[in-house]
C-alpha angles and dihedrals in degrees: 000000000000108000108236131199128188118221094228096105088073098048098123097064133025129303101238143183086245088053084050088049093050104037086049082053091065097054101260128148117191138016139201111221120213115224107237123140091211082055112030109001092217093181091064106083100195088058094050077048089063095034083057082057100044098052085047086061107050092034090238110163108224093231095176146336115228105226111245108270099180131036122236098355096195102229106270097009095102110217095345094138136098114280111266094201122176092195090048103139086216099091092201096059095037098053086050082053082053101057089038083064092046090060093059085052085056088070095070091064080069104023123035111222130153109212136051112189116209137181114236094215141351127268119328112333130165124241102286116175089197082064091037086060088035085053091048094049091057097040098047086066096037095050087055096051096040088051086056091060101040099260134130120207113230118200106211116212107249136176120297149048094280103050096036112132091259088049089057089045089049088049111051084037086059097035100046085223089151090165094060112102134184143245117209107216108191107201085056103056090046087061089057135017093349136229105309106041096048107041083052085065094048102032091098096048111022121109109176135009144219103224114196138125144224140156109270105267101067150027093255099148088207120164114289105263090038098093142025101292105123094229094197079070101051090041087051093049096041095052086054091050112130079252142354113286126200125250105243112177109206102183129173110232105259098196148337101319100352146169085027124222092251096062092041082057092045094046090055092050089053086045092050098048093047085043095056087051090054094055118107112259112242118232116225124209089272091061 
């Protein structure tokens, strides 16, 4: 299983070839990349031209990209933007969160990647059915132009009534979206109905994953292990899933320089062992 790490934990400066380098170093495969402009200006062709070569060089699979979810997000100011909401009622700033998304489809005409994650909403919201409708109207084009790049758009469980796991299931179930997909974020089901619960609501659908940890009260996006997330569980619910999903650790930057590359490396290697316990036993012909 390809370790994945989502770039989000650079988020406040700059993706660079010298981050590639170092994150290839540590024996990772793949990354996510947020899309920040501050980060990785993804409107500006001739710099997702060098990221193409970059991630040549250093042999990094481009797993995913994460849709925009704030506007002019000034470099090491965190979520300080305007709100970029497909499910905003107001059409004309929904349709301007619309054509944000499409640029980070864009991306795929230079970098082939299969999944966009989005964000269904923005911060916290309860269960509106004028945003549900607002949502469907978004996603019935995007789903369309990200089909036509080879990408399939992934809605991530957030916090909030409105973008719970059942809500997404609702969703795509009312809508008929049937190319929609899911992506199971763990700290954020810990915040509201749990593991378990959640990742019940998602197994059938969901394609990728945002793996971090915290203790119950914030979004911290910690380490695994780093939290109260009782790992066993995840690990349990992740080797059941309808078909193996990748570990992608989408951590917040907790300090200067840290978590360093070395514990990321050693927390895959502690995912992947509890992982390959999980994992059903196969019966022989003996059996």
């Amino acid at each position: 299983m390809p370790r994945i790490l989502s770039t989000y934990v650079y988020v406040d400066q700059p993706l660079t070839h010298d981050i590639l380098a170092a994150i290839s170093r540590a024996g990772i495969q793949g990354i996510e990349i947020f899309c920040s402009l501050g980060h990785f200006n993804y409107r500006t062709p001739r710099i997702v031209r060098d990221m193409a070569d970059w991630l040549t060089d250093h042999r990094l699979h481009l797993h995913a990209v994460h849709a925009p979810t704030e506007r002019d997000m000034a470099p090491g100011r965190r979520e300080s933007g305007v709100p970029i909401s497909i499910c905003d009622s107001e059409r004309v700033r929904r349709l301007d969160a619309v054509d944000e998304v499409k640029r980070a489809l864009e991306v795929a005409e230079y970098i082939p990647f299969r999944y966009l994650i989005q964000h269904l909403g923005h911060g916290r919201q309860s269960m509106d059915a004028r945003k549900f409708d607002a949502a469907f109207s978004s996603l019935e084009h995007l789903v369309v132009f990200a089909k036509q790049r080879g990408v399939v758009i992934a809605l991530e469980n957030t916090p909030g009534e409105l973008t719970s796991p059942s809500s997404l299931r609702q969703f795509i179930h009312e809508t008929r979206l049937q190319d929609l997909r899911l992506c199971f974020d763990t700290g954020h089901a810990h915040l509201e109905d749990g593991i378990e619960a959640s990742f019940e609501m998602m197994r059938e659908r969901a394609v990728s994953t945002h793996i971090h940890d915290n203790h119950g009260e914030r979004d911290e996006h910690l380490l695994p292990y780093e939290g109260t997330i009782d790992w066993d569980v995840v690990l349990q619910a992740l080797a059941g899933a309808a078909q193996p999903l990748p570990i992608v650790l989408e951590l917040k930057e907790q300090g200067a320089g840290t978590p360093a590359l070395d514990r990321i490396a050693d927390v895959f290697d502690k995912l992947e062992k509890g992982l390959a316990k999980q994992a059903p036993k196969r019966t022989t012909a003996s059996d």
